[in-house]
C-alpha positions in Angstrom: -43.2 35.9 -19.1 -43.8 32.3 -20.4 -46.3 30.1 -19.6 -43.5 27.6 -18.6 -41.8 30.5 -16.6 -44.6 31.2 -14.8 -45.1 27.5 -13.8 -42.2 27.2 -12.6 -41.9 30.7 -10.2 -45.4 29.1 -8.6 -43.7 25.8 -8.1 -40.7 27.8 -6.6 -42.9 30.0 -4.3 -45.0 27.2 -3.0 -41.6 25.7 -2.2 -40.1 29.1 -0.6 -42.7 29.1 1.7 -41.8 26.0 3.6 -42.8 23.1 1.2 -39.6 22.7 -0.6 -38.7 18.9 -0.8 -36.3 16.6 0.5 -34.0 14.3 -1.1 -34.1 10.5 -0.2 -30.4 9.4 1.0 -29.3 6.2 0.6 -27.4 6.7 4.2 -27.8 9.1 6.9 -25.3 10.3 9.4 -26.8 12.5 11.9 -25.2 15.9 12.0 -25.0 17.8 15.4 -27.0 21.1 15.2 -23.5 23.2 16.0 -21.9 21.6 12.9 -24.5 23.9 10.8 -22.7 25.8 8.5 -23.2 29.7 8.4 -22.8 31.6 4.9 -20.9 34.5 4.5 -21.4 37.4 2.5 -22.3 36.4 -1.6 -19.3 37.3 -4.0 -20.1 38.4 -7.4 -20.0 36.1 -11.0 -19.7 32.4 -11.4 -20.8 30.6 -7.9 -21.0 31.0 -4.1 -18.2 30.8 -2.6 -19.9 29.7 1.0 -21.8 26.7 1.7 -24.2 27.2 -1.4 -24.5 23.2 -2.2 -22.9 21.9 -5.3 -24.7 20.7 -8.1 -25.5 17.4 -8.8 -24.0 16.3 -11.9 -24.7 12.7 -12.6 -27.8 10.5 -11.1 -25.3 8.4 -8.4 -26.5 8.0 -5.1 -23.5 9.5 -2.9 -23.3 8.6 0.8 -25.6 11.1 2.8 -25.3 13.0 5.5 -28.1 13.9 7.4 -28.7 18.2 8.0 -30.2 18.7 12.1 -34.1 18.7 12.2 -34.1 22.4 13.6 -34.2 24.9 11.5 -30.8 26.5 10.0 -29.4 29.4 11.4 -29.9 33.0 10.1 -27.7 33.5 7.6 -25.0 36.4 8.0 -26.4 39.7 6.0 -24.6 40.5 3.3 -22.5 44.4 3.3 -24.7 46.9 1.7 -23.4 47.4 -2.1 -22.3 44.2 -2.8 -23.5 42.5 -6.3 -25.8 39.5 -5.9 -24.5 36.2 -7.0 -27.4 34.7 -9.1 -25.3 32.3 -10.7 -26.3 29.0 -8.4 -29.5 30.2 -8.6 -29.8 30.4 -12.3 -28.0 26.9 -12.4 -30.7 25.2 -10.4 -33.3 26.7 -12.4 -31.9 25.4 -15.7 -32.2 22.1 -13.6 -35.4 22.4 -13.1 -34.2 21.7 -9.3 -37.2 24.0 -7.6 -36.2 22.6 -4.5 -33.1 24.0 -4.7 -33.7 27.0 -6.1 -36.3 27.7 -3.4 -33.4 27.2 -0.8 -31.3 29.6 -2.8 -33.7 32.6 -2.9 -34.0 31.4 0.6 -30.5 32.3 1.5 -30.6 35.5 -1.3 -33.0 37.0 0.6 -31.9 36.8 3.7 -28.5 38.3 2.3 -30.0 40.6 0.3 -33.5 41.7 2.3 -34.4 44.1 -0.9 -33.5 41.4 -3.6 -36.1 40.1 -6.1 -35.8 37.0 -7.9 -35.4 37.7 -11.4 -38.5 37.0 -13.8 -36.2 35.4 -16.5 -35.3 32.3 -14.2 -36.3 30.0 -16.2 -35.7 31.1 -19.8 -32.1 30.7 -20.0 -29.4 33.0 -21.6 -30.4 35.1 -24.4 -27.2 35.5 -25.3 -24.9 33.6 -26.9 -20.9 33.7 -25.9 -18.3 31.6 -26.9 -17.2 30.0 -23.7 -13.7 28.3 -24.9 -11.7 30.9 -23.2 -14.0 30.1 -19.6 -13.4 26.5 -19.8 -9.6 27.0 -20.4 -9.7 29.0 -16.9 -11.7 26.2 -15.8 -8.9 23.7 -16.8 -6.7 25.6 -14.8 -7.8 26.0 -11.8 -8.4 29.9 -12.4 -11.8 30.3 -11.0 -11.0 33.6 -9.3 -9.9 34.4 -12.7 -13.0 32.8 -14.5 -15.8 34.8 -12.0 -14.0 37.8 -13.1 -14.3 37.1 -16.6 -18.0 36.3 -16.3 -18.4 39.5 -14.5 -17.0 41.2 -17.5 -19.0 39.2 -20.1 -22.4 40.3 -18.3 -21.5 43.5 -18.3 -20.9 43.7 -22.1 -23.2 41.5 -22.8 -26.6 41.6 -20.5 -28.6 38.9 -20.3 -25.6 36.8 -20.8 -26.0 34.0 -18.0 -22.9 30.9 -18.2 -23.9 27.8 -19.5 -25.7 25.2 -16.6 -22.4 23.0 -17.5 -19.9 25.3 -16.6 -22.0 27.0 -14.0 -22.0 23.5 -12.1 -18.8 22.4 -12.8 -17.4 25.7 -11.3 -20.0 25.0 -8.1 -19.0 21.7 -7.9 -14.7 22.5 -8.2 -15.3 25.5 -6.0 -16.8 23.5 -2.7 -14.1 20.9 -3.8 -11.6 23.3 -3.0 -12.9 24.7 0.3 -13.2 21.3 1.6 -9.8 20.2 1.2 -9.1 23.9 2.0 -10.4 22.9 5.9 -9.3 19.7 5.6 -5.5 20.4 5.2 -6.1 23.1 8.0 -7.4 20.5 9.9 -10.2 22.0 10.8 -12.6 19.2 11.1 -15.9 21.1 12.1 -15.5 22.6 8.9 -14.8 19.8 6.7 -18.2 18.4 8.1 -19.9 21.1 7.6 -18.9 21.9 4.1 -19.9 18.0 2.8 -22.9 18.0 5.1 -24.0 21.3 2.7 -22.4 19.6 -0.8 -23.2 15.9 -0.5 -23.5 15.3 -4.1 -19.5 15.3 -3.2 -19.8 12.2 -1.6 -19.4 9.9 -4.0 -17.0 7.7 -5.8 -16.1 10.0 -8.6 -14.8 12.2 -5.8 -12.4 10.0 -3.7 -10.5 12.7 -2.2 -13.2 14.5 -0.6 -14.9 11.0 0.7 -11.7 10.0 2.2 -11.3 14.1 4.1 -14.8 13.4 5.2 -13.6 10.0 7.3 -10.8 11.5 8.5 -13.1 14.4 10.2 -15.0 12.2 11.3 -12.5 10.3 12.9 -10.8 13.2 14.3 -13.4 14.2 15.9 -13.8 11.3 18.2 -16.9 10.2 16.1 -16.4 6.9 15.2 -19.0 5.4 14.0 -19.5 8.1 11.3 -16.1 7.3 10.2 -16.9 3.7 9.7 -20.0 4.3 7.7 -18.2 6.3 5.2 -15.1 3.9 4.8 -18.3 1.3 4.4 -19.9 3.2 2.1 -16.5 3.2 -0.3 -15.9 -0.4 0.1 -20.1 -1.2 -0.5 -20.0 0.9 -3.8 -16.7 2.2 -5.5 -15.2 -0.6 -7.1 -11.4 1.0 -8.5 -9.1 -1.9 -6.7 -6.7 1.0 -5.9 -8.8 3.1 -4.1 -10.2 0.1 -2.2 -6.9 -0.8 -0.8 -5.6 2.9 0.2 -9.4 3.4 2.1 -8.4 0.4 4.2 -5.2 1.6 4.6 -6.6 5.3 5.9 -8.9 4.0 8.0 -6.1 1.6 9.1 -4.4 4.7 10.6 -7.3 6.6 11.6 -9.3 3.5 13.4 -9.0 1.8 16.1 -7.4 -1.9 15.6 -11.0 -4.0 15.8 -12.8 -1.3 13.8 -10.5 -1.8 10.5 -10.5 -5.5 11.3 -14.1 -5.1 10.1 -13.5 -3.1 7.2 -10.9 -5.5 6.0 -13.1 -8.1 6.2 -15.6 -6.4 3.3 -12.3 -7.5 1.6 -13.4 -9.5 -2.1 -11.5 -12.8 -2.0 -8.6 -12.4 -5.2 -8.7 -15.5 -7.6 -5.5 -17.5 -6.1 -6.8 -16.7 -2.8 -6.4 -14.5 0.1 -7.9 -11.1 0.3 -7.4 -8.0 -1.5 -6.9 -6.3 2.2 -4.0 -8.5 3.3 -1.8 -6.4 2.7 -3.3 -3.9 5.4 -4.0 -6.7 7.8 0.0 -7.5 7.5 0.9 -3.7 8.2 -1.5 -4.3 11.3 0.2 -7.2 12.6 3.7 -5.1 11.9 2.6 -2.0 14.0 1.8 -4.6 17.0 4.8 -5.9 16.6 6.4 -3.0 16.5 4.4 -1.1 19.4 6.0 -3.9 21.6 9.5 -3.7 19.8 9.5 0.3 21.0 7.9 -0.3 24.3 4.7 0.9 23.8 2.9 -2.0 24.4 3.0 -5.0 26.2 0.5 -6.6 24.4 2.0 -9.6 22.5 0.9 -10.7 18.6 -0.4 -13.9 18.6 1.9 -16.8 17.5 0.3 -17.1 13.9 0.1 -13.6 13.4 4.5 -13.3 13.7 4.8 -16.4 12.0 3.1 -14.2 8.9 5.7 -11.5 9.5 8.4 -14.1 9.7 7.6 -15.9 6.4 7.6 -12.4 4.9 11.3 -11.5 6.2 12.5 -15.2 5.1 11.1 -14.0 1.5 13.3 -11.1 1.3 11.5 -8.6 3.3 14.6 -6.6 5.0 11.5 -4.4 7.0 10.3 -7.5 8.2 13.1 -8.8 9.3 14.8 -5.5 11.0 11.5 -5.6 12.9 11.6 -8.9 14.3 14.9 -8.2 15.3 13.8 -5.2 17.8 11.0 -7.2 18.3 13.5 -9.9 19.7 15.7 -7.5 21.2 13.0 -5.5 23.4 12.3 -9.0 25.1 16.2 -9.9 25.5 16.2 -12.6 23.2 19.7 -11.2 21.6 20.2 -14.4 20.1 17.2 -14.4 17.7 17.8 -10.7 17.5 21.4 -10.9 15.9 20.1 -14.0 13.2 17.0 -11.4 12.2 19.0 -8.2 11.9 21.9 -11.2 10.0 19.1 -11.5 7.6 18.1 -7.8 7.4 21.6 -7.1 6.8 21.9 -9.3 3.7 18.5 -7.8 1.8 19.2 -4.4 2.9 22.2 -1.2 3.5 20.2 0.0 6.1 22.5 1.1 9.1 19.5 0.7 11.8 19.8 -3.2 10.8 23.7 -3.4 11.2 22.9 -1.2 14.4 20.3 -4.0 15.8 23.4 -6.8 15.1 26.0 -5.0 16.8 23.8 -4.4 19.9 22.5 -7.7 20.1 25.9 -9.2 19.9 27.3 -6.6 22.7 24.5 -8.1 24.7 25.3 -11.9 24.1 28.5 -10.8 25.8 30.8 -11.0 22.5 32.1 -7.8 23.0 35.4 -7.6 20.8 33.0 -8.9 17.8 30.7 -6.1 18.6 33.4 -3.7 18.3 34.6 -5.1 15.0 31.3 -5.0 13.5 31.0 -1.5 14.2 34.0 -0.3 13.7 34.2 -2.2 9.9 30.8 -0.6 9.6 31.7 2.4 10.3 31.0 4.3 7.3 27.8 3.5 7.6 26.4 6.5 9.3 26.3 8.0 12.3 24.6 5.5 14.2 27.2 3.0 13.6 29.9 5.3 14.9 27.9 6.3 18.0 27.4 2.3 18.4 31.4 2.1 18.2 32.0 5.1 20.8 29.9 3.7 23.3 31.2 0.0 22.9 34.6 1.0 23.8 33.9 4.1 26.1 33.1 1.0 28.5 35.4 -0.8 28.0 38.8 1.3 28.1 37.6 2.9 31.4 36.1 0.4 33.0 37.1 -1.4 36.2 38.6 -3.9 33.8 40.2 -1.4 31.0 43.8 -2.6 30.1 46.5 -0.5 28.7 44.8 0.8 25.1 47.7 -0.8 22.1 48.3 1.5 19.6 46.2 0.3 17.1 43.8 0.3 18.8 43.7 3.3 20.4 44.3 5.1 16.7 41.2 3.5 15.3 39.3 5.1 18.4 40.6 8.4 17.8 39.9 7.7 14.0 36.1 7.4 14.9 36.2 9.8 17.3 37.3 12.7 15.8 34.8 11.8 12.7 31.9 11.5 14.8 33.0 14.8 17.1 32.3 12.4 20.4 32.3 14.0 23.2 32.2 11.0 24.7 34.8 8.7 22.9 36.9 12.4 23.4 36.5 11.5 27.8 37.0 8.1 27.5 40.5 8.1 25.7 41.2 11.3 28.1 40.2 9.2 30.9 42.4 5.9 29.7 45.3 7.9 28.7 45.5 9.1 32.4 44.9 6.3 34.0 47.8 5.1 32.1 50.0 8.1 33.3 50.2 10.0 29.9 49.0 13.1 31.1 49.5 15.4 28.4 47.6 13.4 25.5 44.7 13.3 28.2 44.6 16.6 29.0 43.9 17.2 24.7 41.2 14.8 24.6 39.4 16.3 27.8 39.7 19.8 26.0 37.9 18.3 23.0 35.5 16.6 25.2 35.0 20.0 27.2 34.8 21.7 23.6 32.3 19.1 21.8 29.8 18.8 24.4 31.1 20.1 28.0 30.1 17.5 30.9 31.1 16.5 34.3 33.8 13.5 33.4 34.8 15.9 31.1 35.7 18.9 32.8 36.6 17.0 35.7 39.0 15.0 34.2 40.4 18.4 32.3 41.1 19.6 35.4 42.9 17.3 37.2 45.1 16.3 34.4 45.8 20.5 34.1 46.6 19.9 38.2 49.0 16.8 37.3 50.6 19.2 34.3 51.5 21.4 36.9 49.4 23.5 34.9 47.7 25.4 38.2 46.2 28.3 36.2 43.9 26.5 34.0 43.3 23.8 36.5 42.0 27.1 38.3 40.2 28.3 35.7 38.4 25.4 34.6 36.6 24.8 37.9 36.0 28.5 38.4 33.9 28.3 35.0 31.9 24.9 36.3 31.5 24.8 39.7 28.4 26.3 39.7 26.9 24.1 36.8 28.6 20.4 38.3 28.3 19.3 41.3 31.4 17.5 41.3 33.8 20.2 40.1 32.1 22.0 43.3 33.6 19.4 45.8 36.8 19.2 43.6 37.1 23.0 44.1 36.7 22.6 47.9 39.7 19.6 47.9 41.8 21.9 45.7 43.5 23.8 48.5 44.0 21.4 50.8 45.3 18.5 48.5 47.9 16.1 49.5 51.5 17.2 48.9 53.4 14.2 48.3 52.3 10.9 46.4 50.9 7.7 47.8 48.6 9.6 50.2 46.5 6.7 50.5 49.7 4.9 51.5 50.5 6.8 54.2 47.4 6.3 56.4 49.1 3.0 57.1 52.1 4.6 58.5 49.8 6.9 61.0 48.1 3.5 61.9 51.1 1.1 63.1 51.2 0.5 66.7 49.0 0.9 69.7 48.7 -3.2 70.4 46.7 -3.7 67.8 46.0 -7.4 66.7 48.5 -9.0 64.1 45.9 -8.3 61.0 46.6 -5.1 61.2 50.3 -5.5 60.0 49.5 -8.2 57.6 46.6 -5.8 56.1 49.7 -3.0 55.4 51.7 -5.5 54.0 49.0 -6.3 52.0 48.2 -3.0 50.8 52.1 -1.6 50.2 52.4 -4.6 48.2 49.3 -3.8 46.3 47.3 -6.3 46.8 44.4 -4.3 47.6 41.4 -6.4 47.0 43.1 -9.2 49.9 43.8 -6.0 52.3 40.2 -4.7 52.0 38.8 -8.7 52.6 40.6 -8.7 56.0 39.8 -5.4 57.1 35.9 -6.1 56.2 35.7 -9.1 58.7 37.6 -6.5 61.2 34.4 -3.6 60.6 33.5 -1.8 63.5 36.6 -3.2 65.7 39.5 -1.4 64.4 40.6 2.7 65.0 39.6 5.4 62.7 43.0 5.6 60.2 42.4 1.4 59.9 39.2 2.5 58.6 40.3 4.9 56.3 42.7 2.6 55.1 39.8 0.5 54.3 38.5 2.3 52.4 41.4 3.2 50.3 41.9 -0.8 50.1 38.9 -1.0 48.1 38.8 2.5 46.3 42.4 0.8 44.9 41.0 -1.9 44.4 38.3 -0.2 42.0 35.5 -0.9 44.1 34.3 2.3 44.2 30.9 2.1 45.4 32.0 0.3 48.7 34.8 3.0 49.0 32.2 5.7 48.8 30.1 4.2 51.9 33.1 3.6 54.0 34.6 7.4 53.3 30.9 8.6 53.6 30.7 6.8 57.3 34.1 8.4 58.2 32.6 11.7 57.3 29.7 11.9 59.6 31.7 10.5 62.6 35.4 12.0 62.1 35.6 14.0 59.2 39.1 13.8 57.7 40.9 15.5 54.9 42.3 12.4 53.6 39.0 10.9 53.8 37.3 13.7 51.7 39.2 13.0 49.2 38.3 9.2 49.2 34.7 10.3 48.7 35.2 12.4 46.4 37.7 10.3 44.4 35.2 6.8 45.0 31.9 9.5 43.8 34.4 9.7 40.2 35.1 6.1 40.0 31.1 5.1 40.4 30.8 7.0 36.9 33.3 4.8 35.2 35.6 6.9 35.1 39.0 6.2 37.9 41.8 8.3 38.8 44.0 9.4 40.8 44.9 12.6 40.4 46.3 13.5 44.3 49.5 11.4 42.7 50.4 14.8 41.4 54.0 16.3 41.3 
């Protein structure tokens, strides 16, 4: 053995035996003890595949993180048979590292408890090998590949040990990979535990695995560590790029007043500004829009919108669209409808043509609203649904006229594009209303077929029931009345329906007589004549003075005259004192008109 060999094994055994020495960190992070990493059992060739550290390959000083103060763990003993993986021990020694290498026999020997270290540690390869074909596995990312290879070479070739360049290089992509291994797994613990073991990582030349460090860091409810190594990228890595996507991670991974910080590290541009306000901007943006979603109630301040607004009167569609919800979550429609006017102009996106057609529904402008969505509608989905639900309301409502044949083809256009099952009911329910029973009856079966629900099958029934079509009337509520509570009371009313039209007419017939005051034959007047709402007025300032079928008719006064929630009380009242057929099917008929959806469907036959 040399003289320089034999240096060297003192200097390493001095070191093995608890004198090895530290490097100085520019920055520490203290590690919690449970975050120590365990190895696992050594794999033959190139480099450990565990938590051997990485070698250093260039002299800058990486951001540190502190090992715990107790002693490491025991590592896990290695299965009997398996080849010892030299390799990172061999590399530190051509690095005159004896610090390292210490550590590594270290770890050998407690994987290995019969291992020596070998006495040529410090005189290199004796062999010379071309290499070319290793580095082009290297290139490629073949390192399972490239360990086997070495295997092989040592074999034929003994005493053959890989160069200290590739060795590291392979150390150094190896530990790479493992970290962003646990990172993408998102296991965190690991990550930490990885960098904490290979921290001549941690440095600018290696980004990536600076920014997977943060992030576990941050993940892991700790902070503070996450700010120091977002600091330590803005004190020392200079590529503008990188810079401005750090700030940007840590935008997302920080709380608000903790990037507000980094972004003030920020190095002022020549015209002026910041490099990081670009970041600040998206910060202002997710307030705004964490208020424009509901998430928040906590308002931007007035400069900080005016920003965003400057940006959206530049040409920024985003911007604008997001002052628009912004607008529109705190009922300002008007200011809504000009930002999502603007959005519209710099951009096709739907959502923005969505936003205007909502806010002017809201202003009250409903025909415009309906134009704009219906001209629209080729814009997607959203726009259609926007349609549906714009005239849903309004051709069932108390309201709803007669639909014109235009316009009822252009809803069925939409409708039968989008599949509604709701535009499907509403044009079921305004076709009946309007007597055309058959075309309703079509519509509720597309209804029923799109997306069954209770207008729907309701409404398919009792237009089967007007048909004259008993059996499917029959079956229909058969197949719901378990799942819709209404098609359960309309199942109860089924046999015991009134015969002959104008039901509600004739409880003014069983009422005449008896004395009564003279309001009670101007109320029938009234009512035969139609004139419902004026009938219901005078029986109101009669309540609780007048016999039960005055009541009744009451109630019918205002169920006919479409106030159905009114109707439902009075027939509910009736109930619970005298419970009447006639008035069961008030309740129920008033309980379908609260939905928006009125009929009459006891003027069968």
């Amino acid at each position: 053995m040399s003289l320089k060999s034999t240096l060297m094994l003192t200097a390493v055994a001095f070191g093995y035996f608890g004198l090895a020495s530290a490097q100085n960190a520019p920055m520490k992070l203290d590690l919690p003890q449970q975050q120590e990493p365990s190895s696992a059992s050594a794999r033959p060739a190139l480099a450990p595949r565990e938590t051997t550290p990485a070698a250093p390959p260039r002299k800058e000083a990486g951001l540190k993180l502190q090992r715990p103060a107790a002693e490491a763990p025991a590592e896990a003993m290695a299965p009997a048979g398996k080849a010892v993986d030299e390799s990172a021990l061999r590399f530190y020694a051509s690095q005159g590292d004896t610090a390292r290498v210490a550590a590594e026999i270290r770890r050998l020997k407690t994987l290995h408890a019969s291992w020596q270290p070998p006495e040529d540690l410090f005189t290199g390869s004796t062999v010379a090998i071309d290499e070319q074909p290793l580095w082009a596995l290297f290139a490629a990312g073949r390192y399972e590949d490239l360990r086997e290879q070495v295997a092989t070479l040592q074999l034929e070739h003994p005493g053959y040990v890989p160069s200290a360049d590739l060795s590291g290089k392979v150390l150094i992509a190896e530990q790479r990979q493992l970290i962003v291994a646990a990172s993408n797994a998102r296991d965190w613990e690991q990550v930490i535990a990885l960098a904490t073991e290979n921290q001549d990582l941690l440095v600018c030349r290696e980004i990536d695995v600076l920014w997977r460090v943060a992030e576990a860091f941050a993940s892991s409810d700790d902070a503070d560590r996450a700010i120091e190594a977002y600091r330590y990228i803005l004190t020392n890595c200079d590529n503008p790029k990188e810079r401005l996507a750090t700030v940007q991670k840590a935008s997302v991974a920080l709380p608000v007043k903790s990037v507000g910080e980094l972004i003030a590290m920020g190095k002022r541009r020549v015209g002026g500004g910041s490099e990081f306000d670009a970041v600040r901007l998206d910060l202002i943006r997710r307030s705004i829009g964490e208020v424009a979603s509901g998430k928040s109630d906590d308002l931007p301040g007035d400069r900080d919108v005016k920003l965003i607004e400057a940006s959206a009167r530049r040409g920024n569609a985003d911007d604008a669209g997001l002052l628009g919800w912004y607008a529109y979550q705190r009922k300002e429609f008007g200011a809504a409808r000009d930002w999502f006017a603007l959005a519209s102009k710099a951009s096709k996106d739907p959502k923005h043509l969505e936003g205007m057609i909502l806010a002017t529904r809201n202003l009250g402008e409903i025909a415009e609203a309906e134009k704009l969505a219906y001209d629209g509608r080729n814009a997607g989905s959203p726009i259609r649904k926007a349609y549906i639900e714009i005239v849903a309301s309004e051709i069932t409502g108390p309201r709803a006229t007669k639909l014109l044949p235009d316009r009822q083809a252009r809803i069925e256009e939409v409708t039968s594009a989008e599949q509604s099952a709701l535009g499907a009911q509403a044009l079921g329910w305004s076709l009946y209303n309007n007597a055309q029973f058959a075309p309703a009856r079509a519509w509720f079966e597309r209804s029923v077929a799109w997306a069954p629900s209770e207008e729907a099958v309701t409404g398919l029934a009792v237009a089967a029931q007007h048909l004259g079509e008993r059996k499917l009337a029959a079956e229909t509520i058969a197949k719901y009345r378990e799942q819709y509570p209404m098609v359960a009371a309309l199942a109860k009313l089924q046999d015991h329906a009134p015969s002959s039209p104008g039901a509600g007419r004739k409880i003014a017939g069983r009422s005449k007589g008896g004395g009564q005051a003279g309001y009670i034959k101007q109320t029938i007047a009234l009512y035969e004549a139609g004139k419902y709402r004026e009938a219901a007025a005078i029986l109101d300032k009669h309540e609780g003075r007048m016999p039960v079928g005055m009541n009744e008719l009451r109630g019918w006064a205002h169920l006919n005259a479409q106030d159905y929630r009114e109707a439902s009380r009075i027939f509910s009242e009736i109930q619970k004192k005298t419970p009447t057929k006639t008035a069961s099917h008030g309740q129920f008929l008033s309980e379908i008109g609260t939905r928006g959806n009125p009929h009459r469907w006891w003027d069968a036959n």
